[in-house]
C-alpha positions in Angstrom: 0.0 0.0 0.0 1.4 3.4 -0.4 3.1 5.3 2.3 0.9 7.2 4.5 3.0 9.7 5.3 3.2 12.5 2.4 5.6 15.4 2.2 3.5 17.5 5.4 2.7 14.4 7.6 -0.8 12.4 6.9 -3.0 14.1 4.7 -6.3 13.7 3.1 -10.2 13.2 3.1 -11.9 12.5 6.1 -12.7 9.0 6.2 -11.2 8.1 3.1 -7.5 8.8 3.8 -7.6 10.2 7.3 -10.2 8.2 9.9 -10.5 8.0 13.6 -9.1 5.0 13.8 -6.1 5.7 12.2 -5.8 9.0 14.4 -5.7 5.9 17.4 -3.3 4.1 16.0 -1.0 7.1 15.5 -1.2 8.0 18.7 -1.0 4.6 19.9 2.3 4.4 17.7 4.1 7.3 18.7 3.5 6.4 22.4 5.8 3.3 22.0 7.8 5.4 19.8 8.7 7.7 22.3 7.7 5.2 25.4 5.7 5.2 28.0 6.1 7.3 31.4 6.7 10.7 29.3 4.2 13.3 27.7 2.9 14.4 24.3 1.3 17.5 23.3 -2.3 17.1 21.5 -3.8 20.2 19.6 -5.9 20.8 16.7 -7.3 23.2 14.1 -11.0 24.6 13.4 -12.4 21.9 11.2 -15.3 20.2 11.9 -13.3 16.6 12.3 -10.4 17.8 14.0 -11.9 17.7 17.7 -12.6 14.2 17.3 -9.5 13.1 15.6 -7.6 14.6 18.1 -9.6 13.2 20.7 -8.6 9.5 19.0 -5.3 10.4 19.0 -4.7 11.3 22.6 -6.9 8.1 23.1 -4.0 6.2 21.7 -1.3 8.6 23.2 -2.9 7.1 26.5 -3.2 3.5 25.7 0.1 3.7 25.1 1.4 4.6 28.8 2.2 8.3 27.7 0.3 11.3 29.2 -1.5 13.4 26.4 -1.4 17.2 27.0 -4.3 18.6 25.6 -4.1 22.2 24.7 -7.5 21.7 22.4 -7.8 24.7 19.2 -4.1 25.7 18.3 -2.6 27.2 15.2 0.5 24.0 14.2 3.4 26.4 15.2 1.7 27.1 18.6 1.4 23.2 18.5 5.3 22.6 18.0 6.2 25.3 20.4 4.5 23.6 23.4 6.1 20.7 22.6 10.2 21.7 24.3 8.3 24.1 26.7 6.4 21.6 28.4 9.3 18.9 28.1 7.0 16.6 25.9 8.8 13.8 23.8 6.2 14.6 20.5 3.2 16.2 19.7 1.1 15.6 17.3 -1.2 18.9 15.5 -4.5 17.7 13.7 -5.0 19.4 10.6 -4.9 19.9 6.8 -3.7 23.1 7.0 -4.7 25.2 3.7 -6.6 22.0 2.4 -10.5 22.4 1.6 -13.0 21.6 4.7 -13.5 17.8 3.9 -9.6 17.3 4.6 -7.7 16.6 7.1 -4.4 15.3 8.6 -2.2 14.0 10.9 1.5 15.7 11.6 4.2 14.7 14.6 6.9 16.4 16.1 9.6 15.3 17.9 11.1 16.9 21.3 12.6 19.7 20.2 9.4 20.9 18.4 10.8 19.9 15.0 8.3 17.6 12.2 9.7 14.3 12.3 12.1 13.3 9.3 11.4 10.9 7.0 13.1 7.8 8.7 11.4 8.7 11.9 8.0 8.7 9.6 9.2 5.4 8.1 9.6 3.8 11.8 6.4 5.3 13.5 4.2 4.1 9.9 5.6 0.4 10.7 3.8 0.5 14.4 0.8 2.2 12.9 0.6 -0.5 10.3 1.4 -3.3 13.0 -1.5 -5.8 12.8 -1.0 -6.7 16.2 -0.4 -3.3 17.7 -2.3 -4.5 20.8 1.1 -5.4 22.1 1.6 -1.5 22.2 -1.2 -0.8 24.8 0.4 -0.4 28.1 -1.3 -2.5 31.3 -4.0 -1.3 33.3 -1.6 0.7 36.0 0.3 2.0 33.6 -1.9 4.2 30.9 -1.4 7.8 30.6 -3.5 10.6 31.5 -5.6 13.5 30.2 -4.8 16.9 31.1 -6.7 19.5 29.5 -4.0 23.2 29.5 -4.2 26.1 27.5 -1.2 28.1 29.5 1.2 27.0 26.3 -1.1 29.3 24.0 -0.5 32.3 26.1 3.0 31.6 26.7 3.4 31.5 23.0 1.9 35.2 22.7 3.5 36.6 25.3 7.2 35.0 24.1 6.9 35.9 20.7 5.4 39.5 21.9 8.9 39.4 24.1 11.0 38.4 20.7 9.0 41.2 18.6 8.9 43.7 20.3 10.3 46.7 17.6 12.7 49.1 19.1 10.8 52.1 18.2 7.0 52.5 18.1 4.7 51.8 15.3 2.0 53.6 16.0 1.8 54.8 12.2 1.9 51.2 10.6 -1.7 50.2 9.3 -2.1 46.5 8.6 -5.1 44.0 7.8 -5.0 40.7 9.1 -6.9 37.8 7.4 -6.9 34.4 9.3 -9.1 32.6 7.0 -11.2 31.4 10.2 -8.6 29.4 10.8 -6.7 28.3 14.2 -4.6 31.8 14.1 -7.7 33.9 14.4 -7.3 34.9 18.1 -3.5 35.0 18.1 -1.9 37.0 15.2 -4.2 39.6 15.4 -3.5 39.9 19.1 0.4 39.5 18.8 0.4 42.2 16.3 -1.8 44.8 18.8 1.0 44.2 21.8 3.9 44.9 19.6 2.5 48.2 19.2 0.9 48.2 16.0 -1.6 51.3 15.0 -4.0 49.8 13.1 -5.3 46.5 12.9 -8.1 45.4 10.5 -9.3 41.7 11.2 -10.5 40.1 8.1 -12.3 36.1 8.7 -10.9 36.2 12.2 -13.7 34.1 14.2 -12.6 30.9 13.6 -14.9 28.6 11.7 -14.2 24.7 10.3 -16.5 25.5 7.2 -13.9 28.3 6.1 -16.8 30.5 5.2 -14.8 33.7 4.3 -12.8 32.1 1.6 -10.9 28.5 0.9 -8.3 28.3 3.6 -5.3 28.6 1.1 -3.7 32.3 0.7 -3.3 32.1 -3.3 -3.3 35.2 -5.2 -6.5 34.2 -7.0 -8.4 33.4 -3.2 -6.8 36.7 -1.9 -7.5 39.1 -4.7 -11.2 40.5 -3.7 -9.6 41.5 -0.3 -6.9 43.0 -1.7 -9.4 44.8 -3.8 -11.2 45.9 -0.9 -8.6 47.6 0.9 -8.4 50.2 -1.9 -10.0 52.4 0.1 -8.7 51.5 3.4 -5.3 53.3 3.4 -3.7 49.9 4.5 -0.1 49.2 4.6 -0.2 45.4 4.0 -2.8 42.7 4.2 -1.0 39.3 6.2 -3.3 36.1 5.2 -2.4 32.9 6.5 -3.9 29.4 5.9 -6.4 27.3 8.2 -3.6 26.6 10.7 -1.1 29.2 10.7 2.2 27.7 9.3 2.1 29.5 6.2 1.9 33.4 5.3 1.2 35.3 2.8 1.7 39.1 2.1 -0.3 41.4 -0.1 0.1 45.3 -0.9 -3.0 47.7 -1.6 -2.7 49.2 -5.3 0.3 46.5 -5.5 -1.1 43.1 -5.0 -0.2 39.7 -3.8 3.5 40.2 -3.5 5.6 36.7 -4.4 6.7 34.4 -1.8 10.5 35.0 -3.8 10.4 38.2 -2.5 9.4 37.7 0.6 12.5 35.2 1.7 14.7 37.6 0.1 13.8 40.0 2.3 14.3 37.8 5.3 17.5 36.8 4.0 18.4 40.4 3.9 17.4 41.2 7.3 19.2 38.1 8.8 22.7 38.5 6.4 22.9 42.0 8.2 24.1 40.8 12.0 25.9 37.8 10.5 27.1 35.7 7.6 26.0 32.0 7.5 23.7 29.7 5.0 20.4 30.4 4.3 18.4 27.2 3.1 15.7 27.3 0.3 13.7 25.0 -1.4 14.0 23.8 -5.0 11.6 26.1 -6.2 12.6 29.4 -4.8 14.3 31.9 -7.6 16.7 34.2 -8.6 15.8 37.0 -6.4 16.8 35.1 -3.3 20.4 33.8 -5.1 21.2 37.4 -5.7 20.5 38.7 -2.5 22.4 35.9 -0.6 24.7 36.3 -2.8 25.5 39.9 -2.7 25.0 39.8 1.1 28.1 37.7 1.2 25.7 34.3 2.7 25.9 30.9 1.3 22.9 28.9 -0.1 21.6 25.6 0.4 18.6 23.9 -1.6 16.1 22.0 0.4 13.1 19.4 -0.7 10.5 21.7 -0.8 8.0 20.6 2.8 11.6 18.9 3.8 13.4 22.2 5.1 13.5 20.7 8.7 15.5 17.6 6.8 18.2 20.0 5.6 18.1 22.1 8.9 19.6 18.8 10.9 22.2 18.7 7.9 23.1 22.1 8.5 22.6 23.2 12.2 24.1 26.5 12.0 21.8 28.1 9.4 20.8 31.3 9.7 17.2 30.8 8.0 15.1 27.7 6.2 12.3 29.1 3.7 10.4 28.0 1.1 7.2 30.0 -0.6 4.7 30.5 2.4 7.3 29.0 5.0 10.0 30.0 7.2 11.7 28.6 10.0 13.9 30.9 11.8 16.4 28.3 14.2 16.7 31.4 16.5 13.3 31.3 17.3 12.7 27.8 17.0 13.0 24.6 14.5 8.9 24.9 13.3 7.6 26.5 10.6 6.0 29.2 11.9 3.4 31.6 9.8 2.7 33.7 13.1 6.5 34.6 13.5 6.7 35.7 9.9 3.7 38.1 10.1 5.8 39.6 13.5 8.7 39.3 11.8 7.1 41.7 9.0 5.9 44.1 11.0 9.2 44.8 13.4 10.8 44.9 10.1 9.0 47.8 8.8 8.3 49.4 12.1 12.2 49.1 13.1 13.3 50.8 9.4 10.2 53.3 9.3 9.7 51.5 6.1 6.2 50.6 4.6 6.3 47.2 3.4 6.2 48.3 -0.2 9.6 50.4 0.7 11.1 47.0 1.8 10.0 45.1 -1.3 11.7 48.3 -3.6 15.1 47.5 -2.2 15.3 44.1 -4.2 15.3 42.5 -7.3 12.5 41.5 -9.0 12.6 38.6 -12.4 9.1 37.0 -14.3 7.8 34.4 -12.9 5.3 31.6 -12.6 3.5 28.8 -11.0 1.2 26.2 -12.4 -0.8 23.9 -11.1 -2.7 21.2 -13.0 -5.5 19.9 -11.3 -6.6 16.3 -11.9 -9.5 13.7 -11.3 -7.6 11.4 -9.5 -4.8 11.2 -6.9 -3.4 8.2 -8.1 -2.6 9.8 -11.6 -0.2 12.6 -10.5 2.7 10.3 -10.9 2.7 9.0 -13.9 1.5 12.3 -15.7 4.8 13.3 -13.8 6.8 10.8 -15.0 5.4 11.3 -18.5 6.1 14.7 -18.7 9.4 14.8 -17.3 10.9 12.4 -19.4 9.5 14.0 -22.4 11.0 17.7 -20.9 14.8 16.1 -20.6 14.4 14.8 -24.3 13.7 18.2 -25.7 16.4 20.1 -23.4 19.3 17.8 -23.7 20.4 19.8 -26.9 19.9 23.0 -25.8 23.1 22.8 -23.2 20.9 22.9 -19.7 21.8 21.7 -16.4 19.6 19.3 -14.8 18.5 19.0 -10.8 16.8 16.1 -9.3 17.1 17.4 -5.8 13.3 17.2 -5.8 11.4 16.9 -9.2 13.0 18.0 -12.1 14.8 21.1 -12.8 16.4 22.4 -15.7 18.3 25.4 -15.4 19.3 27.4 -18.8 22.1 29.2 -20.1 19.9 32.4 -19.8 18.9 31.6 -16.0 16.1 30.4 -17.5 15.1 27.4 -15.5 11.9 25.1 -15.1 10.9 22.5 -12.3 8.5 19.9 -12.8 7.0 17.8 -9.8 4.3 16.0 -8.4 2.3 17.9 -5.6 3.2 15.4 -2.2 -0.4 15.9 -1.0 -3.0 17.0 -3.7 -4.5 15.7 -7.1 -2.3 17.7 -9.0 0.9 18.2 -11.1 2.5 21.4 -10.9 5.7 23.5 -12.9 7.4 26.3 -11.5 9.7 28.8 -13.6 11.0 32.3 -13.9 12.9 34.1 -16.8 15.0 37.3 -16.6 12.4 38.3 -19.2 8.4 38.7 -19.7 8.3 36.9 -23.0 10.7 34.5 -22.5 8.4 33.6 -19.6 5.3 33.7 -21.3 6.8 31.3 -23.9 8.0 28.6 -21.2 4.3 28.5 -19.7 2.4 28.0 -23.1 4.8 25.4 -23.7 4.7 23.7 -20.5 1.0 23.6 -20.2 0.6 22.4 -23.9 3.2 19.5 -22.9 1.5 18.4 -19.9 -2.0 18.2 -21.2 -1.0 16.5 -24.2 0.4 13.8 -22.0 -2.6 13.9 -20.2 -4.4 13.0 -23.1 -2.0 10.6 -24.3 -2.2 8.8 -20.8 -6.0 8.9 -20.9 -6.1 11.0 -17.7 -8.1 13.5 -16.4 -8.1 17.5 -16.4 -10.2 19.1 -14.1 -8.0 22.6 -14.7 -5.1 24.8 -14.2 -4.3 27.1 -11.9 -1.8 30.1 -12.7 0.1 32.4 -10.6 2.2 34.7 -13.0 3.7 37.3 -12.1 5.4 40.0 -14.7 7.1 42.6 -12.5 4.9 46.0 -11.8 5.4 49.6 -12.0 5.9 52.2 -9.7 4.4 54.9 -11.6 0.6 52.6 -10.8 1.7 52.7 -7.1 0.0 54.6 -4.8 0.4 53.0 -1.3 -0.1 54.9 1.9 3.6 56.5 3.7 4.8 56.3 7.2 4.1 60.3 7.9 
């Protein structure tokens, strides 16, 4: 059968993929992982099946001789921050994350409050998949307890308020906060207000399984009638993140959704400037970020993209791990963390007495796009992938590219061209990801690209239920006309 674990934990629909008993068994599992006599953090996001599942999984957590600390509706990084402050062994966060409502999923973390690596997934999916995983309950005398705590939630806001906290005040700074009635809903908005912020404006902030305000992912397309209303507002930013809070994205009034390329870069930036060291990024991030690391005398390392924890154990010392919607700063702890990055933001800006579109004109900007192409079935993804791949290395091979199979495959041009084809870890879908030093040049990559992959589709007989594009072309300041700091 194939491996349950995916590139971001279990993941999938409710009752199909992800069930209750298989929440049990995880939690049974990771209790003999870990063994008995010790502790494990339980916490969950808004959907509708994530009290139960996470219920089930502290069941297990129990059966299995281990105490299960419930801190109940978390966003994930509050989740992985309990885990080291409450000297747990694991915790385990319910949740798709920016999946639609029917979804859900299952993710662990180990003791340091770090997603388990793939050979720790490996090892805990053999106990889950143990037919007789009734030798993992523990006797009658020996199973753990329940104890219900939410003092890790408000230790999180207060520390990270602590961590913030800009050196000047930002009483001038204006920002909207959308927390797509996800798990965030009562925290960011809240962090942001003690560090000082003027202005807050709380869009989908009540939080709500059914994700009425808008589908819980933070893509340009999902985001771009908020943005739109802000026109008006005389807003500094918009911060959206997803249903639980590990991933953030950043959007400008009169600007738009600004790319995630951008957004490392300017994390890189702020990090290079106190001290020199490796900043990881994954496959897919661009040339932006090279430049900047680059220039900022830094050294960079590629990641897997949902495997940045993997390369952070390989390289202890970094500075930064990112990838689009992600960060992890080491400083601050070894989870992704879409809370940190909406602070980090703002102390940024307040610090520098620099709107977020000043920031964003101190970099360099290149073309570029991402495509996703959404299919009927799961199952297809990899073949298609395989298909299209192969047929990509056939046409490139004469036209003196370099080839990466890091994660996917990526061909990189003599131009800086380059192209990266892969198969999404935890959705129906195959997607491509490439950037060009030049608008048509880019524009001629994507039509070709798409025209490849759906005529393999229809060679292979499979399915197309669409595509979804994110391009983006560059902009121009003369359009611009975002509020200032006086």
């Amino acid at each position: 059968m194939p491996r349950l674990f995916g590139t971001a934990g279990i993941r999938g629909r409710y009752l199909e993929t992800v069930t209750p008993e298989l929440a049990y068994r995880v939690g049974l599992a990771v209790a003999s992982y870990i063994g008995g006599q010790s502790s494990a953090v339980i916490g969950h996001d808004v959907r509708t099946t994530s009290p139960l599942l996470a219920q089930m999984a502290a069941a297990g957590l129990m059966a299995g001789g281990v105490d299960a600390l419930y801190i109940g509706l978390a966003p994930t990084p509050v989740v992985a921050y309990s885990v080291p402050r409450s000297r747990s062994r694991a915790g385990i966060v319910i949740t798709a994350s920016h999946n639609p409502p029917p979804d859900n999923g299952i993710k662990v973390f180990s003791g340091d409050g770090m997603e388990y690596t793939v050979s720790m997934e490996e090892n805990l999916e053999a106990l889950i998949l143990n037919g007789d995983n009734v030798k993992l309950h523990a006797e009658w005398d020996r199973v753990g307890s329940l104890i219900h705590t939410e003092e890790y939630l408000d230790d999180y806001i207060r520390h990270l308020t602590t961590v913030m906290e800009p050196r000047r005040r930002g009483e001038w700074m204006k920002i909207a906060v959308d927390c797509a009635n996800g798990a965030a809903s009562n925290v960011t908005p809240k962090i942001l207000k003690h560090m000082g912020i003027g202005r807050i404006v709380s869009f989908n902030c009540h939080p709500d399984g059914m994700f009425p305000g808008r589908p819980p992912e933070p893509r340009p397309d999902v985001l771009k009638s908020f943005i739109s209303s802000m026109e008006n507002l005389n807003l500094h930013a918009l911060l959206a993140h997803d249903g639980d809070a590990d991933r953030l994205a950043l959007a400008i009034p009169r600007f738009g959704f600004v790319k995630q390329d951008l957004l490392i870069a300017l994390f890189a930036m702020h990090k290079l400037r106190d001290k020199k060291g490796v900043i990881i990024v994954s496959v897919d991030v661009g040339i932006e970020v090279e430049e900047i690391v680059e220039a900022m005398g830094g050294k960079l390392v590629r990641a897997k993209l949902g495997k940045l924890h993997e390369k952070l154990k390989e390289v202890p010392a970094a500075l930064l791990a990112a990838e689009p919607w992600k960060l992890i700063d080491p400083s601050w702890g070894p989870w992704v963390d879409g809370i940190y990055q909406a602070a980090l933001i703002a102390k940024i800006a307040v610090e520098e007495r620099a709107t977020p579109l000043d920031l964003l004109m101190r970099l360099p900007f290149y073309p570029s796009a991402r495509v996703s192409v959404k299919l009927a079935r799961r199952e297809d993804r990899i073949s298609l992938y395989e298909a299209v791949s192969t047929r990509l290395l056939s046409e490139v091979a004469r036209e003196g590219a370099t080839v990466d199979t890091l994660d996917g495959v990526k061909v990189t041009f003599e131009d800086r061209t380059w192209i990266l084809v892969r198969p999404s870890g935890t959705e129906p879908k195959i997607r491509f990801y490439t950037q060009a030093t030049r608008k048509d040049r880019l524009e001629e990559i994507v039509s070709s690209m798409k025209e490849l992959i759906l005529s393999e589709a229809k060679r292979l007989g499979i399915r197309v239920l669409g595509v979804e594009e994110q391009v983006d072309i560059g902009f121009s300041l003369q359009r611009i006309s975002a509020p200032h700091t006086s």
